[in-house]
C-alpha positions as CSV (number, residue, x, y, z in Angstrom):
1,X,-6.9,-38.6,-23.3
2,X,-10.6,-39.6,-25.3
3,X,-13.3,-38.0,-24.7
4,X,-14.6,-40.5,-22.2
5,X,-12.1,-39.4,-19.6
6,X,-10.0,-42.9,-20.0
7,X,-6.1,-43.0,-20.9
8,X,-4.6,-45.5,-23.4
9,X,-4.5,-48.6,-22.8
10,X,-7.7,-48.9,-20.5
11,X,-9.9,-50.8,-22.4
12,X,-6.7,-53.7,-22.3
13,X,-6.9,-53.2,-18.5
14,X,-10.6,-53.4,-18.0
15,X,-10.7,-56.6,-20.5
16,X,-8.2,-58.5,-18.4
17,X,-11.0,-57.4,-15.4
18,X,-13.8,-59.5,-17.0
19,X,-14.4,-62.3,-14.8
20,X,-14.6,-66.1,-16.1
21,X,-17.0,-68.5,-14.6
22,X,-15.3,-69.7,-12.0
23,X,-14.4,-66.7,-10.6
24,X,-15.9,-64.8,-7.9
25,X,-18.4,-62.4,-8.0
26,X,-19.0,-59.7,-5.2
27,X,-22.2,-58.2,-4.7
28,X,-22.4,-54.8,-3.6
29,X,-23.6,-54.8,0.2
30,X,-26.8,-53.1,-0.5
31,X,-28.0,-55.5,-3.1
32,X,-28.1,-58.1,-0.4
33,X,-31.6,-59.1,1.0
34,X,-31.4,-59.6,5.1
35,X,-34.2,-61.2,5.2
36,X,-33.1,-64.0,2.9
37,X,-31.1,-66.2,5.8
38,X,-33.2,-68.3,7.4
39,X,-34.2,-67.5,11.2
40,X,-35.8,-70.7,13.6
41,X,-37.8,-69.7,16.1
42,X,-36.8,-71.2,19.6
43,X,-36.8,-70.8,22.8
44,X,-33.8,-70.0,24.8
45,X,-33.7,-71.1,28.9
46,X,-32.5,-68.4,31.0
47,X,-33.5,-69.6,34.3
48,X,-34.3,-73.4,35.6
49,X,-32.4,-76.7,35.2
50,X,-31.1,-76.6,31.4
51,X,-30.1,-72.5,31.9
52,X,-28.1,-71.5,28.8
53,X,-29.9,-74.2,26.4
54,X,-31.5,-73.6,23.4
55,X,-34.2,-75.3,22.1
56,X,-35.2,-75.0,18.5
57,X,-38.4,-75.7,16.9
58,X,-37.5,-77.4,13.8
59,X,-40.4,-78.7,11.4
60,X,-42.6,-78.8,14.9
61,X,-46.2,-77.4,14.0
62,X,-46.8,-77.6,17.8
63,X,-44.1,-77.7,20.3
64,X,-45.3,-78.9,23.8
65,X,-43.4,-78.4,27.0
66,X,-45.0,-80.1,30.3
67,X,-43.5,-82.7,32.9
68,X,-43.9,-85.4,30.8
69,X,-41.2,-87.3,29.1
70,X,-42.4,-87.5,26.0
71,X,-42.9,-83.5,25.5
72,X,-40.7,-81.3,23.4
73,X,-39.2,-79.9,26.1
74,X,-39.6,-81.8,29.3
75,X,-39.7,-79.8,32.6
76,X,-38.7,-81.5,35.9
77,X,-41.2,-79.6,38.3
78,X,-43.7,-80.8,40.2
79,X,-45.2,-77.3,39.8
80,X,-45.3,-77.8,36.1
81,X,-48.5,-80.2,34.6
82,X,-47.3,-83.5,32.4
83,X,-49.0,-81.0,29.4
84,X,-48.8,-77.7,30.7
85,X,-48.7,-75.7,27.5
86,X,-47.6,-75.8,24.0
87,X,-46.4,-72.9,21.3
88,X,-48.5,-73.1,17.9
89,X,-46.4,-72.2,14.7
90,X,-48.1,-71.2,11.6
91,X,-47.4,-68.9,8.9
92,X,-48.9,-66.0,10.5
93,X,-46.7,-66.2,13.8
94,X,-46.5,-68.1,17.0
95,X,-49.4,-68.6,19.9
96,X,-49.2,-70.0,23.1
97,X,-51.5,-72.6,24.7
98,X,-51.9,-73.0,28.2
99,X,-53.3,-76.5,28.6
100,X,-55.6,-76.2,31.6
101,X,-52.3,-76.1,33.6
102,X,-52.6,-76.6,37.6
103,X,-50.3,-73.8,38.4
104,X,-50.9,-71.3,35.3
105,X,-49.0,-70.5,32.2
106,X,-46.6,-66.8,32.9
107,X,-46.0,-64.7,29.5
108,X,-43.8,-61.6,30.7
109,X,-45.1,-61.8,34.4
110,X,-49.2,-62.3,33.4
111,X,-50.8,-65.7,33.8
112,X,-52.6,-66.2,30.2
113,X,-54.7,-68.9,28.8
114,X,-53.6,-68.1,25.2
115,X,-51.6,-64.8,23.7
116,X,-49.9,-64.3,20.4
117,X,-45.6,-64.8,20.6
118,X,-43.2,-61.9,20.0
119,X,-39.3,-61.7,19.6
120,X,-38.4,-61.6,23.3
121,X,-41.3,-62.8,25.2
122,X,-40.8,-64.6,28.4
123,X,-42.6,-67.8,29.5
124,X,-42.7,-68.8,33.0
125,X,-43.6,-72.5,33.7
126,X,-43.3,-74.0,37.2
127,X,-41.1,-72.8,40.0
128,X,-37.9,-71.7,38.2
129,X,-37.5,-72.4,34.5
130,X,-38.3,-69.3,32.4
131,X,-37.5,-69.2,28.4
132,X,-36.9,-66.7,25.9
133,X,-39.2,-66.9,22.8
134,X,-36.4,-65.7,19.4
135,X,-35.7,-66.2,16.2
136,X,-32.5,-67.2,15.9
137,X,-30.1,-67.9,12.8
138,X,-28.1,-71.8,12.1
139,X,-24.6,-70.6,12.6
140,X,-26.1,-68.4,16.4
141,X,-27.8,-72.2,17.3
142,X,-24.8,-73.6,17.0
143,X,-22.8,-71.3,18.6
144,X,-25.4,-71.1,21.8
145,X,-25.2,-75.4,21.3
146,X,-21.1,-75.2,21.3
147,X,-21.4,-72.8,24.8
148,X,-23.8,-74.8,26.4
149,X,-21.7,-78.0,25.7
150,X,-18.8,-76.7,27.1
151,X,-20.2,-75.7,30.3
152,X,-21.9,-79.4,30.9
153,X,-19.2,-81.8,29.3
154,X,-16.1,-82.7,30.1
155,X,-13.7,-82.2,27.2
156,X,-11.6,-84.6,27.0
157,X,-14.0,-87.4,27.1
158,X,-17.6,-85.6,26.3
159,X,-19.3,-87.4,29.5
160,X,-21.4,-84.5,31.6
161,X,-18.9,-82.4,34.3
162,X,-18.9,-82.6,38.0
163,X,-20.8,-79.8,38.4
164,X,-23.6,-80.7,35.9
165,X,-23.7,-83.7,37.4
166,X,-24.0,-82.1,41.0
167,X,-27.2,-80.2,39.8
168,X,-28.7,-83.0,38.2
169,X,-28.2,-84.9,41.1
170,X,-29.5,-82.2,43.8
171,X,-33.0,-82.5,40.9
172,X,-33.1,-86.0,40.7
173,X,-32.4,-86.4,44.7
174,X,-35.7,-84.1,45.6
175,X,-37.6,-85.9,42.8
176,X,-37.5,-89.5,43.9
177,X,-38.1,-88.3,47.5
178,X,-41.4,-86.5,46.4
179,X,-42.6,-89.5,44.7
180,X,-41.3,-92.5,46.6
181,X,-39.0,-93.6,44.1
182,X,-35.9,-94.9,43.5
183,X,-32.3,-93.4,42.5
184,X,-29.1,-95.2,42.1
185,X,-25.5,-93.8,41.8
186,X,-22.6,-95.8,40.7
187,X,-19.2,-94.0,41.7
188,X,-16.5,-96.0,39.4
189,X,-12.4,-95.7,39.4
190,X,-9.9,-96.9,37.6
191,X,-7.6,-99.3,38.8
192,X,-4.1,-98.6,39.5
193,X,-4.4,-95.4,36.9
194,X,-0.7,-93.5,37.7
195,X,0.6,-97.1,36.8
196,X,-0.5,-96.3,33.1
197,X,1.0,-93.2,33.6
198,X,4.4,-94.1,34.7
199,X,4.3,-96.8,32.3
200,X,3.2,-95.8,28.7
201,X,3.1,-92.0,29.7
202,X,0.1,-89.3,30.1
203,X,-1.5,-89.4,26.8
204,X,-1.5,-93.4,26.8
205,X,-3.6,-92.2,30.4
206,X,-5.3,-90.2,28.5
207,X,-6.4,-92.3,25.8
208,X,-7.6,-95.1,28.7
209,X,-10.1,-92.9,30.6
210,X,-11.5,-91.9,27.0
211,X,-11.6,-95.2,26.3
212,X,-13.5,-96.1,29.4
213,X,-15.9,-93.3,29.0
214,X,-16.7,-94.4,25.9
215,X,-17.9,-97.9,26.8
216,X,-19.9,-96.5,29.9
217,X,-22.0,-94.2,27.5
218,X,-22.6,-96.7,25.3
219,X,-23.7,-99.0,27.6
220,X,-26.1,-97.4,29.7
221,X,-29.7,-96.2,29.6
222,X,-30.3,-92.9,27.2
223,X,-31.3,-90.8,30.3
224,X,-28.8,-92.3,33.1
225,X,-26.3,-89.2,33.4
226,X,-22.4,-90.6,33.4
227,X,-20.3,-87.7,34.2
228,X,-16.7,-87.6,35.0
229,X,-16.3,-86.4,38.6
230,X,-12.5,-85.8,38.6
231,X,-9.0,-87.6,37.4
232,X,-9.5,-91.2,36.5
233,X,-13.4,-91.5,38.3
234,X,-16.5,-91.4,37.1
235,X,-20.3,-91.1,38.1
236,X,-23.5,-92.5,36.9
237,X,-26.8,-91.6,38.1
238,X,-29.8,-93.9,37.6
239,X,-33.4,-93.4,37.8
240,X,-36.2,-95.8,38.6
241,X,-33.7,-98.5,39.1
242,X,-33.5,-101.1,42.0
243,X,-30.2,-102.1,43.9
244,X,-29.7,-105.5,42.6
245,X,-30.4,-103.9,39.3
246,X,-27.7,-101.1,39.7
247,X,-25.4,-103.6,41.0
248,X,-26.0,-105.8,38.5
249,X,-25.4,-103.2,35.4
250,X,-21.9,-102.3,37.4
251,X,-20.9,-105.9,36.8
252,X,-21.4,-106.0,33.4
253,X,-19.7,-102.7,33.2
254,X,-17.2,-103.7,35.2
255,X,-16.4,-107.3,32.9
256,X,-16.7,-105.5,30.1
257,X,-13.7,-102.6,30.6
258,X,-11.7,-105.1,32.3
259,X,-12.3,-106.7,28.4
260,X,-11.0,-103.8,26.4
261,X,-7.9,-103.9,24.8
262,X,-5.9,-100.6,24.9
263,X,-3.5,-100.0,21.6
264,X,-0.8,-96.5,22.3
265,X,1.9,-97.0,19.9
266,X,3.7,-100.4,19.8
267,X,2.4,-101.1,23.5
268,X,-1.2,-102.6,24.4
269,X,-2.7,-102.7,27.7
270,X,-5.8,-103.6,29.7
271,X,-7.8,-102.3,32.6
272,X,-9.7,-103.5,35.4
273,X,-12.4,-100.7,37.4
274,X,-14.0,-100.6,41.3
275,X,-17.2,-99.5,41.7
276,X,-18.8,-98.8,44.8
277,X,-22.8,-98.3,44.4
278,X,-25.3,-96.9,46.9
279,X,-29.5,-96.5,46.2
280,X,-31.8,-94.3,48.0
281,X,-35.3,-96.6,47.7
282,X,-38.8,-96.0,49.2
283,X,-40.0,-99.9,48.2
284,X,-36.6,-101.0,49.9
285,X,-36.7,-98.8,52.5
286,X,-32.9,-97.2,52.1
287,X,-33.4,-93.7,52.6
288,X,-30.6,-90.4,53.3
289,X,-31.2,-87.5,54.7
290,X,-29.7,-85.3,51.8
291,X,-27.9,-85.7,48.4
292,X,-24.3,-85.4,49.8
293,X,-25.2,-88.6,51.8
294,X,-26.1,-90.3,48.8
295,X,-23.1,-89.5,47.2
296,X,-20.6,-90.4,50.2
297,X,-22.2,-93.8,50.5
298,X,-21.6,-94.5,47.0
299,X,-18.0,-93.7,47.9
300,X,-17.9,-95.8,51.0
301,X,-18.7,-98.7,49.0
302,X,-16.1,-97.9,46.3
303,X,-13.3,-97.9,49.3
304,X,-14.7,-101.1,50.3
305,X,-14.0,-102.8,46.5
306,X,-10.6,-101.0,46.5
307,X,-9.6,-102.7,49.8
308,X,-11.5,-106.1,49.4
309,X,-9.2,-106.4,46.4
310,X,-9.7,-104.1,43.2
311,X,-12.0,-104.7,40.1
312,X,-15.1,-105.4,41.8
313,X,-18.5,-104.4,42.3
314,X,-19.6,-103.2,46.2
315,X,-23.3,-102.4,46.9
């Protein structure tokens, strides 16, 4: 053995060792800095209508939240202002801004006009929604984005789930009567579905309702919710939206799906919908005494088109 402790042959062994350039090189884990990946602030909801959301505040000097639609994070509360308060970024930290709020801006249970952020905080706006102030790595957004998804979508056709839709509806409901507005909900099915079934087989059924979902979210308004309440129906809710309007938007939904041309192997095949639609209206004077009514009109309507004939619109 030399003097340096090493047997013969070593030095062969340790120059086979040498790494090239393409090959890896591992860092000891002490060397690495953990400060070096990147963290975004944002704010995560953990009570109110959005619960489980995260919202991050990418490139957003200012990031306002309020009533109003055009706000970073827009609050459905008639307790909450249209610009009730805003969250200043700047190299030195975070502050919040209350914005001469009716109802007061909560940090951790104190009503405050302004009051630097820290990892954790709680802010209270309006009744119910409360969100958690953190700084929060890419791969744990998308991981929060990925759960929150998957409890609001359906997941075979990526339209909102029953019970989203449910909760949005039971918002939306109290809204419009607050304000004298107007609400629509279409409730849509597909025509003789377990024919496609029997025929081509369950994933040619499959592959129709996808099919259908797609053209319904592409052809409504950005913030009508189409959800898929069960099987082979679907839901859309429509605010600010007349009757005749509602009606009329089924009809072209209703042409345009009977239109589509389904390819599943060697085989194509077409569908036709009913859709039965009911509006709860202050300037028209249509008015239910809760949600559930709403909903069970809707339904009554879609009975009618399915016994007056199939593929057809009933308001």
């Amino acid at each position: 053995m030399s003097s340096s402790g090493r047997k013969p042959g070593d030095d062969e062994i340790l120059n086979s060792l040498k790494l090239s350039d393409d090959q890896t090189v591992i860092s000891p884990i002490a060397s690495i800095d953990p400060f070096e990946v990147e963290r975004t602030p944002s704010l995560l909801m953990i009570s109110g209508p959005q619960i489980g959301r995260s919202f991050p505040m990418l490139n957003n000097e200012e990031f306002m939240i309020g009533r109003a639609s055009n706000c970073d994070l827009p609050v459905e509360d008639d307790l909450v202002s249209r610009h009730h308060c805003k969250i200043v970024l700047s190299a030195e930290g975070a502050e919040l801004i209350d914005l001469a709020s009716t109802n007061g801006t909560l940090l951790n249970g104190r009503r405050v006009d302004r009051a630097e952020l820290k990892e954790g905080d709680q802010i209270q706006v309006g009744s119910v929604a409360i969100l958690k102030f953190h700084f929060q790595e890419d791969i744990e957004a998308k991981f929060l984005g990925q759960l929150y998804e998957a409890a609001t979508r359906d997941f075979l056709t990526s339209t909102y789930n029953k019970k989203y839709f449910i909760e949005r509806l039971q918002d939306e409901f109290a809204y419009t009567q607050r304000h004298n507005g107007e609400l629509a909900i279409l409730v849509l099915d597909i025509d003789h579905f377990k024919k496609v079934n029997d025929t081509y087989g369950h994933l040619a059924g499959d592959l129709a309702i996808k099919k259908v979902a797609h053209h319904l979210l592409s052809h409504t308004r950005k913030d009508d919710i189409v959800a898929r309440f069960g099987g082979e129906e679907f839901v859309i809710l429509m605010r600010d939206i007349e009757r005749e309007k509602a009606k009329h938007l089924g009809e072209s939904l209703r042409r345009g799906i009977s239109e589509l041309k389904i390819k599943f192997d060697n085989h194509e095949f077409q569908l036709t919908i009913s859709i039965g639609v009911a509006c709860l209206s202050t300037k028209e004077k249509i008015q239910f005494r809760s949600f559930t009514a709403l909903i069970e009109e809707a339904d009554r309507k879609l009975y009618e088109a399915k016994v007056g004939g199939r593929n057809r619109v009933v308001a």
